[in-house]
C-alpha positions in Angstrom: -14.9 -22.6 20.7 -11.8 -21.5 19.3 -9.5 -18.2 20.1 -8.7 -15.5 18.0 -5.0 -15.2 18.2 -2.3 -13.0 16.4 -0.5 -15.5 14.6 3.4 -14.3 13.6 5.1 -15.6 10.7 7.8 -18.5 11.1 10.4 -16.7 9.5 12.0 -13.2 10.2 12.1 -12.1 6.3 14.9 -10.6 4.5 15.3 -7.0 3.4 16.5 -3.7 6.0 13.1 -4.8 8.0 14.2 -8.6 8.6 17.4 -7.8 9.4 16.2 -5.1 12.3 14.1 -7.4 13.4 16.2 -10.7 14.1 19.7 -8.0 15.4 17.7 -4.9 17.6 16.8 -6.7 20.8 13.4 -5.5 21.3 11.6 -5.6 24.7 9.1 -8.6 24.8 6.3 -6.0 25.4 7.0 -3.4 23.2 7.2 -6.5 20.3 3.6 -7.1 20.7 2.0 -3.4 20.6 4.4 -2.5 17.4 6.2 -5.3 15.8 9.0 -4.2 13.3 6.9 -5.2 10.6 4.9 -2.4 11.2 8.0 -0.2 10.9 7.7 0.7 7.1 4.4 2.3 7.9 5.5 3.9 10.9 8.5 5.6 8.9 6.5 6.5 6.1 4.0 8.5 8.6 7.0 9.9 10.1 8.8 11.0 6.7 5.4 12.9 5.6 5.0 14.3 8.9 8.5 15.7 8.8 7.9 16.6 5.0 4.9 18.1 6.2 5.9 20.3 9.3 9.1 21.9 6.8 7.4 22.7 4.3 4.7 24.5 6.4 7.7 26.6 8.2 8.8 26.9 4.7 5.7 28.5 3.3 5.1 31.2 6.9 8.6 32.0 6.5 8.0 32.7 2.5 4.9 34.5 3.6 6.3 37.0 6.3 9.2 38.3 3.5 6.2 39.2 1.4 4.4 40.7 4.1 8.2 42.5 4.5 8.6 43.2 0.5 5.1 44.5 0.5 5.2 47.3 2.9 8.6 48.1 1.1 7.1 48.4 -2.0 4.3 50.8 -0.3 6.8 53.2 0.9 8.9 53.8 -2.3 5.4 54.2 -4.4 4.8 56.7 -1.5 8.3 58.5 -1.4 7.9 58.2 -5.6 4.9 59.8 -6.0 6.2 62.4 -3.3 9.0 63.3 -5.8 7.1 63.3 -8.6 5.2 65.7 -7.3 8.1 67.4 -6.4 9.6 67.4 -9.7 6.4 68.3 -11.7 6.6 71.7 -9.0 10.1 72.1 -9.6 9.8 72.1 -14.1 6.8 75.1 -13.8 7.9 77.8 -15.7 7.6 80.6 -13.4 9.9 77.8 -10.5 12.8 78.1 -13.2 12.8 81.7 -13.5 12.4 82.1 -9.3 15.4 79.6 -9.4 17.5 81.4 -12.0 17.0 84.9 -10.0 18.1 83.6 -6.9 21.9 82.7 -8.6 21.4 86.5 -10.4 20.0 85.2 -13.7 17.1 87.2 -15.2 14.8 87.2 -18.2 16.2 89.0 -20.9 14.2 92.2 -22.4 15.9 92.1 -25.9 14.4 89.3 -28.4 16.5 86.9 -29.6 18.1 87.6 -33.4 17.9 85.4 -36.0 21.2 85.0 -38.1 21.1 84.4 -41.7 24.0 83.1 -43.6 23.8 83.5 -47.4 24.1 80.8 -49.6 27.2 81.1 -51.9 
């Protein structure tokens, strides 16, 4: 009965990959549990786990400045509708004339007059 064996190619390759193989001295025992042909894989898992992990701290960092813009927004619609209110108090008819008499204007008694200027 024959074994099952991992059989490894005769020659190293060519490419980035060949090259790291044949010039980093790998141990004898780390060579058989990942073999640098394995090594485009196990980048590509680690660029998309980087890729992954930024753009998550991306994405809680864009959500906490909305959290922050929100509750901004919240307090100048309150401090808006505060003045508003404020305002609409302030424009009452009877507010002006309490305004005016406190800097010693008062309502006058005498209508106004109309002037008419004949045509010529």
């Amino acid at each position: 009965m024959a074994n099952n064996t991992y059989k490894l190619p005769e020659s190293q390759g060519s490419g980035l990959f060949g090259w790291l193989d044949r010039f980093l001295r790998i141990d004898a025992t780390i060579s058989q549990v990942i073999h640098v042909r394995f090594l485009p894989q196990i980048l590509f898992v680690t660029l998309l786990s980087v890729f992954y992990i930024g753009n998550r701290h991306y994405a809680d960092k864009t959500i906490r400045e909305i959290t922050v813009l929100e509750r901004e927004v919240d307090e100048l619609r309150a401090d808006y509708m505060t003045l508003k209110a404020d305002y609409m108090l302030a424009t009452k008819r009877s507010e002006v004339a309490r305004n005016a008499r406190k800097i010693g204007l008062q309502k006058s008694e005498v209508p106004p007059l109309k002037i008419l200027v004949p045509k010529q």
